[in-house]
C-alpha positions in Angstrom: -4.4 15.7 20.5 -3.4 12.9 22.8 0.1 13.7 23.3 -0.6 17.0 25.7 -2.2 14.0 28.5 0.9 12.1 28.3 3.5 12.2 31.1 6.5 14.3 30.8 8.6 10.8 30.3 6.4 10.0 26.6 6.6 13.5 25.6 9.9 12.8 25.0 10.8 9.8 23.8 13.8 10.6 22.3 16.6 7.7 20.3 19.0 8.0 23.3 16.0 7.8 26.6 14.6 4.8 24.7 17.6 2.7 24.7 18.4 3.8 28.1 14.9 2.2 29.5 13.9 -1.1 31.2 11.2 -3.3 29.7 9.4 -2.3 32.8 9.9 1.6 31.9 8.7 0.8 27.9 6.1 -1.3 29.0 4.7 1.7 31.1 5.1 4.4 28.1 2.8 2.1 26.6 0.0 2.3 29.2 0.4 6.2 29.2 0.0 6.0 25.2 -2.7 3.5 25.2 -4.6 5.1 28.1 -3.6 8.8 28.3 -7.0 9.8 30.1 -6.4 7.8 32.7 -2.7 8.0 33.4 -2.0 4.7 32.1 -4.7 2.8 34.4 -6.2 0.4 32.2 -9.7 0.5 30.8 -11.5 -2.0 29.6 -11.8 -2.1 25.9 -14.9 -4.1 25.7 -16.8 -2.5 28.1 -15.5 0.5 28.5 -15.1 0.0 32.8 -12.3 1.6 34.1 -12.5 -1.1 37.1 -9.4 -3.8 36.0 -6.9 -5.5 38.2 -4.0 -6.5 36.9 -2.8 -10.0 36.2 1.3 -9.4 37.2 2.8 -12.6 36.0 1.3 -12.5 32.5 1.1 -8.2 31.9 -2.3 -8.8 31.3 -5.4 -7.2 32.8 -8.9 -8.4 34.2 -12.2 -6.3 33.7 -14.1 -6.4 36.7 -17.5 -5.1 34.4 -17.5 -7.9 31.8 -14.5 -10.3 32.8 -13.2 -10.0 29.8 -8.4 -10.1 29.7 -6.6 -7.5 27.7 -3.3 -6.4 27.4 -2.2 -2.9 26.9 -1.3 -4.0 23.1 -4.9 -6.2 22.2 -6.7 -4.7 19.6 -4.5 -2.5 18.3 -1.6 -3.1 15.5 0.8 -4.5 17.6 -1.6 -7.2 19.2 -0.3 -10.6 18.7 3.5 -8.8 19.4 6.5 -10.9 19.8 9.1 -8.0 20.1 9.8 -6.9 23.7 8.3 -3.5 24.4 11.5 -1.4 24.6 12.4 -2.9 21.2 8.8 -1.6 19.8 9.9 2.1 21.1 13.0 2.1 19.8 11.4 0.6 16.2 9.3 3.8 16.5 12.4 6.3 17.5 14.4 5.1 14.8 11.6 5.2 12.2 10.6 9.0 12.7 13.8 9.9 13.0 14.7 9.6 8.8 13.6 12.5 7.4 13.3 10.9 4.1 12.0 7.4 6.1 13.9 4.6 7.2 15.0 1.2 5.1 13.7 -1.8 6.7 17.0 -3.3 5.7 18.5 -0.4 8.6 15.8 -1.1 10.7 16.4 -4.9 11.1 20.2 -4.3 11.5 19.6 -1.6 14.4 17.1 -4.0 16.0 18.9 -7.3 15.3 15.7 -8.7 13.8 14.9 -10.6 10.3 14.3 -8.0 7.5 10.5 -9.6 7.2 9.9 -8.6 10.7 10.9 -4.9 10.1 9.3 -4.8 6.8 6.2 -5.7 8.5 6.6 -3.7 11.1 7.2 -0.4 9.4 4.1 -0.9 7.4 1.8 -1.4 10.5 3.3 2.4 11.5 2.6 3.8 8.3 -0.9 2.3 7.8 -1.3 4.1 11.6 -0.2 7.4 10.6 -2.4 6.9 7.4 -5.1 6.6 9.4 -5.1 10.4 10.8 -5.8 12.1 7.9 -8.3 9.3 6.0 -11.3 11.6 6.8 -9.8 14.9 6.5 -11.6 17.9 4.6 -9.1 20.8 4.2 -10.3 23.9 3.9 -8.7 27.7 3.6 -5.4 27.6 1.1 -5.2 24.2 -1.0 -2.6 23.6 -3.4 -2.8 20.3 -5.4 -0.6 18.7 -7.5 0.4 14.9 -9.5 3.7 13.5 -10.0 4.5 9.7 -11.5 6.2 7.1 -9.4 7.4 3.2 -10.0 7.5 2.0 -13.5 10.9 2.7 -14.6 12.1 1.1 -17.7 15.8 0.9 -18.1 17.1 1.9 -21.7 18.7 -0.6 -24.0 22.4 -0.8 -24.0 22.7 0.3 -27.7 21.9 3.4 -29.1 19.9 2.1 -32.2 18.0 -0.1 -30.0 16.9 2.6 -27.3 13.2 3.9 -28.0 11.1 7.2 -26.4 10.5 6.1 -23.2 8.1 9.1 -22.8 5.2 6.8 -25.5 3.0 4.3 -23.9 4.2 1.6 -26.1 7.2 1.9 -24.2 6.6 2.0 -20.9 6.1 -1.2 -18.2 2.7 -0.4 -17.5 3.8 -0.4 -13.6 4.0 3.6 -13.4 1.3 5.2 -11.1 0.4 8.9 -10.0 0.8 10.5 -6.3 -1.7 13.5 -5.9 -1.4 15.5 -3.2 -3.3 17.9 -1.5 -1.9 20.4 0.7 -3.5 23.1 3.1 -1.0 26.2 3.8 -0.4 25.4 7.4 -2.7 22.1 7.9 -2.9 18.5 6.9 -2.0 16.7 3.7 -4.0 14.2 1.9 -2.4 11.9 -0.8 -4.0 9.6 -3.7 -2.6 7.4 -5.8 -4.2 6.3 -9.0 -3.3 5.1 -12.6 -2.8 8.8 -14.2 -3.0 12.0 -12.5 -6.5 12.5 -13.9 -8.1 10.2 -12.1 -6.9 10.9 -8.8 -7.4 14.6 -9.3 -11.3 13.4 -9.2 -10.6 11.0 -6.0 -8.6 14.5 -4.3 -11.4 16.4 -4.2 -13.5 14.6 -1.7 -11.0 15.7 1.0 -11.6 19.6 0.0 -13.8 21.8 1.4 -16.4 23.8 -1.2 -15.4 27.0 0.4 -11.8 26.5 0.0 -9.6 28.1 -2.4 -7.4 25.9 -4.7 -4.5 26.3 -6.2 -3.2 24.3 -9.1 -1.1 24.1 -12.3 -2.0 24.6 -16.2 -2.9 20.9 -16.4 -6.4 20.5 -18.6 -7.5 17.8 -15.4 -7.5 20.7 -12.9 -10.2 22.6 -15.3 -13.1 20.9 -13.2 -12.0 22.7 -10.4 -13.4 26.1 -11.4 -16.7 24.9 -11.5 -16.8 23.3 -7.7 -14.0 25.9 -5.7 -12.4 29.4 -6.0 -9.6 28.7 -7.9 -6.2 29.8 -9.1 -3.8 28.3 -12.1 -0.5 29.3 -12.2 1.3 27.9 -15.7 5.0 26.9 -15.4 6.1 27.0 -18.3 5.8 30.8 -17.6 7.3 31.4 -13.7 6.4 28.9 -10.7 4.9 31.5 -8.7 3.0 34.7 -9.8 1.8 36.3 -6.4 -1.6 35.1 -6.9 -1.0 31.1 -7.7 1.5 29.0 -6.5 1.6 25.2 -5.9 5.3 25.2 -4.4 4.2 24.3 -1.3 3.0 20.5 -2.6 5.6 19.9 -4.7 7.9 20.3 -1.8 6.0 17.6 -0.6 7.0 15.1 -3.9 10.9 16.5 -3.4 10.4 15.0 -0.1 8.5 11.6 -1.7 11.0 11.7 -4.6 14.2 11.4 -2.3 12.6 9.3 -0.3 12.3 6.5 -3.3 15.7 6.9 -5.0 18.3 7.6 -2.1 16.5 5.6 1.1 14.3 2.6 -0.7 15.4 2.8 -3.9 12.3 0.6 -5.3 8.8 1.1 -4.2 6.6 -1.5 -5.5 3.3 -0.6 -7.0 0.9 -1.9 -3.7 2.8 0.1 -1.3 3.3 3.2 -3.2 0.1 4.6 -1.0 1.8 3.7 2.0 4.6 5.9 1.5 3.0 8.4 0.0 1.0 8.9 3.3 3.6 8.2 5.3 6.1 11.1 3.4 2.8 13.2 4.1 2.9 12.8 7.1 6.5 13.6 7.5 6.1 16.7 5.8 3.1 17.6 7.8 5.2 17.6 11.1 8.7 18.2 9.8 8.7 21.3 12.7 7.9 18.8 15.7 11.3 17.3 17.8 11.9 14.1 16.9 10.9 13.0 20.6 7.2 14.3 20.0 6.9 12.8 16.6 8.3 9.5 18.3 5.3 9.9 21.0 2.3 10.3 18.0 3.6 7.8 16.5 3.2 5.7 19.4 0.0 7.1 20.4 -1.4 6.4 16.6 -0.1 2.7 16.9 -2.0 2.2 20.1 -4.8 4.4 18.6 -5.5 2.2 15.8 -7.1 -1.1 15.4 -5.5 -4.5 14.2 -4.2 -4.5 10.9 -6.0 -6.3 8.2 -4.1 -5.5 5.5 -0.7 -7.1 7.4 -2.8 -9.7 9.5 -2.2 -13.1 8.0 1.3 -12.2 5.9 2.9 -15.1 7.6 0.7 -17.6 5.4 0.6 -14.8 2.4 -2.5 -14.1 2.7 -2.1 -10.5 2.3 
């Protein structure tokens, strides 16, 4: 974990330290949390040479190796940055600090930015802490699970001209599944996918065949038995027997499920992944201060590379 070579000052980057800091004092957290081996000296990202000088009047650095300039943001997913350094940390303090997330409506006021800006930049965080647990495998206790998201159809005004909302015919066709899996103490891997059944099959790559799984009375989790150990517990009995139980991941879609109706309200079918990884996430680390959850957050950012997915959204070419 990169955090433990950090300095005492980015362990704790806490709401109230951040807002407290020079640009000078950000712009060094950011060396530590780019270049934690090193102490914050700079190393070459090209070459790998830990020879550099520094170019003062520009924040930029020289390779001695390879010549090539860097700065302590290029190539990762605030390259290209226009926001001061201290108002990057204190993006990242306020965002891990919502235990159910953070609108980027709030974030632009408390930053005094354009909503687009902190739209943007809450989704380069989440696609970094989405990035920790792409490759995952869990192994020992896995619970899975599926809920629905999005899709909702409001009911007609009148009572004779409401219809069952629960039929196909009647739905928007915009509704999509969330399936989690969850190791007892470990990491959490999300999918989302048109019907549970589908991403049940796209969960399984992240389990370990020597794990044992846990799951409900649903007829998709019956391929299970033939691939792990596994245990069914069926609800419309008890939630928990003392062998099975699956409480445990749908904590995590209480967590998911508040996160959509009381702090976004509307999460729109392309970004349901997004925050489905990023409440993940949250959940995973719900025991850490906030100050060390604002440092891995950091330390992911500088961690991962530039984002496709956002690059270009200025011309909509996302």
């Amino acid at each position: 974990m990169q955090h433990f070579l950090l300095s005492s000052q980015a362990r704790t980057l806490s709401l109230k330290g951040v807002f407290r800091m020079t640009d000078d004092q950000a712009y060094q957290i950011f060396c530590e949390l780019r270049w934690p081996e090193t102490d914050g000296e700079a190393v070459c990202p090209r070459c790998g040479c830990c020879e550099t000088y520094s170019i003062t009047s520009r924040r930029r650095f020289k390779c001695v190796g390879c010549h090539h300039q860097f700065s302590v943001t290029s190539g990762t997913i605030f390259a290209s940055r226009k926001l001061s350094f201290v108002d990057l940390l204190a993006a990242i303090a306020i965002f891990v600090n919502g235990a159910k997330g953070v609108a980027a409506l709030q974030l632009s006021r408390d930053l005094d930015v354009q909503y687009k800006t902190a739209f943007v930049l809450t989704h380069k965080l989440r696609e970094a802490m989405q990035a920790e647990n792409a490759k995952a495998v869990l192994d020992g206790v896995v619970e899975v699970d599926g809920a629905y998201f999005g899709g909702y159809v409001k009911p007609a005004n009148y009572k004779e001209a409401r219809r069952d909302r629960r039929l196909l015919a009647n739905r928007s066709g915009k509704r999509q599944s969330v399936v989690v899996a969850r190791e007892r103490g470990g990491d959490i891997v999300t999918v989302t996918a048109k019907s549970e059944a589908k991403g049940s099959n796209m969960i399984l790559a992240h389990i370990d065949g020597r794990a044992t799984v846990h799951a409900d009375e649903a007829s998709h989790w019956d391929d299970l038995h033939a691939a792990f150990e596994t245990r069914r517990i069926n609800h419309s009995v008890c939630y928990s027997d003392g062998a099975a139980c699956t409480n445990m991941a749908e904590s995590y879609f209480s967590r998911l499920r508040r996160a959509e109706i009381g702090t976004h309200h509307h999460i729109a079918g392309p970004y349901l992944n997004a925050y489905a990884s990023e409440m993940g996430w949250r959940e995973e680390h719900r025991r850490v201060p906030n100050g060390m959850q604002a440092t891995l957050v950091g330390a992911a950012a500088m961690d991962a590379p530039v984002s496709r997915k956002w690059a270009g959204y200025w011309q909509r070419a996302a």
